[in-house]
Structure formats: structure tokens, C-alpha cells
N, CA and C atoms as an extended XYZ file, in Angstrom:
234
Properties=species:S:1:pos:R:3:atomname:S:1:resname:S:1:resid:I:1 pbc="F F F"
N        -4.820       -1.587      -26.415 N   UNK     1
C        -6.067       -1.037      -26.854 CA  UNK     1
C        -6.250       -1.397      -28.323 C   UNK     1
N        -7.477       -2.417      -28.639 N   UNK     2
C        -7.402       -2.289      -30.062 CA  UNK     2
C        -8.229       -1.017      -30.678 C   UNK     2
N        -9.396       -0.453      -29.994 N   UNK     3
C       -10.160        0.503      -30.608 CA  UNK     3
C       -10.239        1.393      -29.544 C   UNK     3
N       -11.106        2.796      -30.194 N   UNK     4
C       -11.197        3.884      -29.468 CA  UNK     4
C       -12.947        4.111      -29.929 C   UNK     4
N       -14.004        4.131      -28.821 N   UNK     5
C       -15.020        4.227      -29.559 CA  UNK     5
C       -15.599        5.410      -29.061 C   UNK     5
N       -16.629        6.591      -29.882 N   UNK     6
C       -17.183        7.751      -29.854 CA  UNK     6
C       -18.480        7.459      -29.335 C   UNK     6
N       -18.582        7.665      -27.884 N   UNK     7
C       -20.351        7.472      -27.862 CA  UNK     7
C       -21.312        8.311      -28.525 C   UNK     7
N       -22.673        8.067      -28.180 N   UNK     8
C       -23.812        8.587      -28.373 CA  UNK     8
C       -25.084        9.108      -27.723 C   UNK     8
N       -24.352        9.929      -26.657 N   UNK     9
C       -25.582       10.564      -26.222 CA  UNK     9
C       -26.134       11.943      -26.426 C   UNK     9
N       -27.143       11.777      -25.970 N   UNK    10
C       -28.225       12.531      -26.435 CA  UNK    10
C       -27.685       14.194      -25.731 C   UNK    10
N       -27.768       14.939      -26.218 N   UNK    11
C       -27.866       16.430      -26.001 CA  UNK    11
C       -28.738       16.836      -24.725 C   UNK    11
N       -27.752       16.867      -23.693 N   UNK    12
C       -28.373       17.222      -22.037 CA  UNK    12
C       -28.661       16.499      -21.290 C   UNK    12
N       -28.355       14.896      -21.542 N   UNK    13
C       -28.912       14.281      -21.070 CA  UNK    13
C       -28.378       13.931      -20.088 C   UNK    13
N       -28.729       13.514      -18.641 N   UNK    14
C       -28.052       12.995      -17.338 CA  UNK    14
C       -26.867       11.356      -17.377 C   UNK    14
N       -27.565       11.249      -18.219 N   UNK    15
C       -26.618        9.675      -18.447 CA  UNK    15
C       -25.648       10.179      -19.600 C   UNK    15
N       -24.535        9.876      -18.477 N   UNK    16
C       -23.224       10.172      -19.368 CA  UNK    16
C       -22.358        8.725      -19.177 C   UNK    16
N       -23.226        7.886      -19.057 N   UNK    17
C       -22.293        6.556      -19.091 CA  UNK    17
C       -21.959        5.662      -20.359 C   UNK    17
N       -21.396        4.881      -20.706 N   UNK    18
C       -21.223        4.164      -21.629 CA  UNK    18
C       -21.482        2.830      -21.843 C   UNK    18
N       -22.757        2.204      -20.961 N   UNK    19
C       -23.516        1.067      -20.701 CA  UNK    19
C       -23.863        0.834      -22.458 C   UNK    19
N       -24.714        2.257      -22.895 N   UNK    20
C       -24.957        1.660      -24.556 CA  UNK    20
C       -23.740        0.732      -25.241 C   UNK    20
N       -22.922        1.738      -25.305 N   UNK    21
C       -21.626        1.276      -25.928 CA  UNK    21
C       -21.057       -0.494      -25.583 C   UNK    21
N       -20.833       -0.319      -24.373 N   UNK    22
C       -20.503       -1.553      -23.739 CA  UNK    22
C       -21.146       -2.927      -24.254 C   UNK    22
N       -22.641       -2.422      -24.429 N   UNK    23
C       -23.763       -3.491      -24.849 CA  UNK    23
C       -23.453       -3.894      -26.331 C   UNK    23
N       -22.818       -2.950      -26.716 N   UNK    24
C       -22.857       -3.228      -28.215 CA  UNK    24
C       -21.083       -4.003      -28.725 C   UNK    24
N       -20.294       -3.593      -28.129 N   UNK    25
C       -19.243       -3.930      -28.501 CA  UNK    25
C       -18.337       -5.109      -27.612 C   UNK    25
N       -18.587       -5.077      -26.227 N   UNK    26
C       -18.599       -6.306      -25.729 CA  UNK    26
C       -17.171       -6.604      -25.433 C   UNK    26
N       -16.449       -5.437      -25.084 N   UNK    27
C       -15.169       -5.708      -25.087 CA  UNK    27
C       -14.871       -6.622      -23.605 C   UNK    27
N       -13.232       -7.526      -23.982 N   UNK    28
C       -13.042       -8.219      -23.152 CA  UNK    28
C       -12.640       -7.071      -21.800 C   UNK    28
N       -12.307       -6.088      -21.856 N   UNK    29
C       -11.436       -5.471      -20.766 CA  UNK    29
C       -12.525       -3.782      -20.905 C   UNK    29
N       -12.727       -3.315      -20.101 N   UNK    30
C       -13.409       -1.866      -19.636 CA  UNK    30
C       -12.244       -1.344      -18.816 C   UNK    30
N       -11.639        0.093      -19.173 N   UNK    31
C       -10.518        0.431      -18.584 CA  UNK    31
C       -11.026        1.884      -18.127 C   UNK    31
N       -10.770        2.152      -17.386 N   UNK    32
C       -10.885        3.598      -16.461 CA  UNK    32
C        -9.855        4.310      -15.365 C   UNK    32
N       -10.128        5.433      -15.722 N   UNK    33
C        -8.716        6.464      -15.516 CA  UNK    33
C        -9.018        6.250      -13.307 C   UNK    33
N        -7.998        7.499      -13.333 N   UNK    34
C        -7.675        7.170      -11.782 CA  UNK    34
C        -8.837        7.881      -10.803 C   UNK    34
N        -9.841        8.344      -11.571 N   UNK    35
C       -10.752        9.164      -10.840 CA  UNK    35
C       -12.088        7.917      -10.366 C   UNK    35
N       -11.985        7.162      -11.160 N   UNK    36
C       -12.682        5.879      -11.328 CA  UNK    36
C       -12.844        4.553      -10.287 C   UNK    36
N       -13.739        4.125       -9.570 N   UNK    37
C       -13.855        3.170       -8.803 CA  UNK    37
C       -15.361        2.042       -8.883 C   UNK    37
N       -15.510        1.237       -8.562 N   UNK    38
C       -16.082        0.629       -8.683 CA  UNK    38
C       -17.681        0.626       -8.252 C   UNK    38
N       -17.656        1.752       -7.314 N   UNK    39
C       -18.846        1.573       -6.286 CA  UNK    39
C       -19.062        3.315       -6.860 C   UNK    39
N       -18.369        3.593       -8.035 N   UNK    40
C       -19.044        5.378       -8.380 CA  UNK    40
C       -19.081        5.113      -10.079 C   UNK    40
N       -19.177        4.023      -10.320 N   UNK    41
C       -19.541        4.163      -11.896 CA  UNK    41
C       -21.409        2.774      -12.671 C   UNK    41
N       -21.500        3.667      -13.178 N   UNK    42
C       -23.021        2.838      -13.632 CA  UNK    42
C       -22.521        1.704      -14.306 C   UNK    42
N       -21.364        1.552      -14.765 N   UNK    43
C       -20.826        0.452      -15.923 CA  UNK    43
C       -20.712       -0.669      -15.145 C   UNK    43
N       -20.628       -0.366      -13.858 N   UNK    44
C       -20.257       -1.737      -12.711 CA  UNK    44
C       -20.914       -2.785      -13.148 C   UNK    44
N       -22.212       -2.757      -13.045 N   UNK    45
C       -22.968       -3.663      -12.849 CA  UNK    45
C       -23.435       -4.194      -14.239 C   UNK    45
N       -22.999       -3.899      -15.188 N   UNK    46
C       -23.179       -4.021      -16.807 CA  UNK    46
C       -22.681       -4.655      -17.109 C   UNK    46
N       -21.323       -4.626      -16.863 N   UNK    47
C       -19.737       -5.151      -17.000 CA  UNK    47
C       -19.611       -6.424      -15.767 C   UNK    47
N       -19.943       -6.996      -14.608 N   UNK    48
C       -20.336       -7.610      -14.028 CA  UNK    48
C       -21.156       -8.989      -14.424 C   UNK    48
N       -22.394       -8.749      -15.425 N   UNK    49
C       -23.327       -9.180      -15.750 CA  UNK    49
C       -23.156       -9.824      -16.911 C   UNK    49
N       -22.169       -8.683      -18.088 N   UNK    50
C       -21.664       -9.087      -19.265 CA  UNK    50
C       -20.302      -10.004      -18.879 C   UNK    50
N       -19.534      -10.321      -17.859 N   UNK    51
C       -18.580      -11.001      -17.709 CA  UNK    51
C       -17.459       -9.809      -18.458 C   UNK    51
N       -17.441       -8.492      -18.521 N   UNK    52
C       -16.304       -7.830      -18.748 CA  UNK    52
C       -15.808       -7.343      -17.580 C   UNK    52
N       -14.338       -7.179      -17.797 N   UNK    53
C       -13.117       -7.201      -17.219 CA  UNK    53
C       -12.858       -5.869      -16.775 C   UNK    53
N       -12.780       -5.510      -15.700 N   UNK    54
C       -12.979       -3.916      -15.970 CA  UNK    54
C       -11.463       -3.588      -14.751 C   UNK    54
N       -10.584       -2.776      -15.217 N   UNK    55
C        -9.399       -1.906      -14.812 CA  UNK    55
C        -8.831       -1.029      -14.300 C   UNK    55
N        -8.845       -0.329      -13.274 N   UNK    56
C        -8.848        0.890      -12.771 CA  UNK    56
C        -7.524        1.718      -12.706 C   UNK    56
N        -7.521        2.779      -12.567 N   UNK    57
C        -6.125        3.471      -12.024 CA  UNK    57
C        -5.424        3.806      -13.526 C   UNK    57
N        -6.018        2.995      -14.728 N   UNK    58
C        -4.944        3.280      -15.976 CA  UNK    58
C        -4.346        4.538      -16.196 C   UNK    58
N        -3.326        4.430      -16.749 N   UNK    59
C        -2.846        5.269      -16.881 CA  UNK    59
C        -1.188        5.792      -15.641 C   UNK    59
N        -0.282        5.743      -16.698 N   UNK    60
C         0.699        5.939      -15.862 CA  UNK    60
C         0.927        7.025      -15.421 C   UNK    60
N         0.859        7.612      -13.821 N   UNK    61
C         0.761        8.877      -13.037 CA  UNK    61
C        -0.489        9.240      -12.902 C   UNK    61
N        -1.379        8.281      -12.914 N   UNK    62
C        -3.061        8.624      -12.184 CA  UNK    62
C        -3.455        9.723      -13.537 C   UNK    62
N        -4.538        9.917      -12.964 N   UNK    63
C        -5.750       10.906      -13.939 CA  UNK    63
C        -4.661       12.358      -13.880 C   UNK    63
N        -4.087       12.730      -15.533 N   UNK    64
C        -3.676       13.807      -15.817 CA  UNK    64
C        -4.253       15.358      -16.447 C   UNK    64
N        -5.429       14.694      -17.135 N   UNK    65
C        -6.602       15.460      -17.721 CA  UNK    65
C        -8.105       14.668      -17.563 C   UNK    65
N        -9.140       15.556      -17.587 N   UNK    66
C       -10.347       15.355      -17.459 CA  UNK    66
C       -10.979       14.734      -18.547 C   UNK    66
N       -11.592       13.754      -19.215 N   UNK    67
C       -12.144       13.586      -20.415 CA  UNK    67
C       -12.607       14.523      -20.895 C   UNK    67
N       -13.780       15.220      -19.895 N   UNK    68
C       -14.502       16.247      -20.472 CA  UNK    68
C       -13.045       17.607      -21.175 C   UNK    68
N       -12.171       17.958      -20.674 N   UNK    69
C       -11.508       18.806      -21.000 CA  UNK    69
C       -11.087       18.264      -22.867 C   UNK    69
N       -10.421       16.871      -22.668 N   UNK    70
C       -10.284       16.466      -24.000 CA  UNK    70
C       -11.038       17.044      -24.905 C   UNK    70
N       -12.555       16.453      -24.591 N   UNK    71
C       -13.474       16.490      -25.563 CA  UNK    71
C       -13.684       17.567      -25.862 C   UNK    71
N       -13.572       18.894      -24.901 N   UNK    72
C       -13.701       19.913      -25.433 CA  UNK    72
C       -12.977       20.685      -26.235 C   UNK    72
N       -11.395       20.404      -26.121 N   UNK    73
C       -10.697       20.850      -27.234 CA  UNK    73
C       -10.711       19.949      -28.403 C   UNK    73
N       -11.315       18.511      -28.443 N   UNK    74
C       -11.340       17.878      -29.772 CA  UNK    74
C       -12.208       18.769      -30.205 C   UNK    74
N       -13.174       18.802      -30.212 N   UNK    75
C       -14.589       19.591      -30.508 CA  UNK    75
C       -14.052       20.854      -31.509 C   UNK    75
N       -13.320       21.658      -30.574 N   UNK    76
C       -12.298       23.123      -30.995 CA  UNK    76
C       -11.685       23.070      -32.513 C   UNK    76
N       -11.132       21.829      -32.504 N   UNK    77
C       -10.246       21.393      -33.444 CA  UNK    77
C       -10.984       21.008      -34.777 C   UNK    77
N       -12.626       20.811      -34.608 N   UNK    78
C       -13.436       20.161      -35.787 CA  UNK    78
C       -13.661       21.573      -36.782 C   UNK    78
């Protein structure tokens, strides 16, 4: 992993994907935890189109925590 990036969405909004992000930074590899598949994420076809590389299952011992849980104790911590 060279970076870790913070999206930007909007407050309530239904799109919780990271297509913005993707567009902007262009990474060679898109990596996603074990809850993650190909035919249940919006990035598919982004990442497809952009010629990025996209990874599934990361993470050694499958999905251990929820992002959303993360984010909510980062949040805690500010």
C-alpha cells in the first residue's frame, strides 16, 4: 500500500462509493476486504474502464471489522 486516501462525501448521501476518488488518483491496484465481490460493488465498472486492477478477499482471515465501525471510532478519537 503506498497511500491511504479519506473520501468525500456528502452528508446523507446514498453513494457511498469511491468512484470520485478512484477518478482522481488512478491507482494501479483497487483492493477490497472479504465482504466484497465484483457483481455488488459500483467501482466495478470504473475500475474496468480505467484499466485498474482490482483485489478481493484482502486481508488475512477475511473481513475482521466493518469500515463503517472503524470510522466510527476514528471519528471518537478526533
Amino acid at each position: 500500500m503506498d497511500r491511504v486516501v479519506i473520501t468525500t462525501h456528502e452528508e446523507n448521501t446514498n453513494d457511498i462509493s469511491v468512484c470520485h476518488e478512484l477518478k482522481l488518483i488512478r491507482p494501479d491496484i483497487f483492493a477490497n476486504g472479504g465482504d466484497r465481490k465484483h457483481d455488488n460493488i459500483p467501482e466495478y465498472r470504473l475500475c474496468k474502464r480505467l484499466g485498474i486492477e482490482m483485489v478481493f478477499n484482502v486481508g488475512e482471515g477475511g473481513k475482521i471489522r466493518s469500515s463503517f465501525e472503524l470510522v466510527k471510532k476514528a471519528k471518537e478519537l478526533v
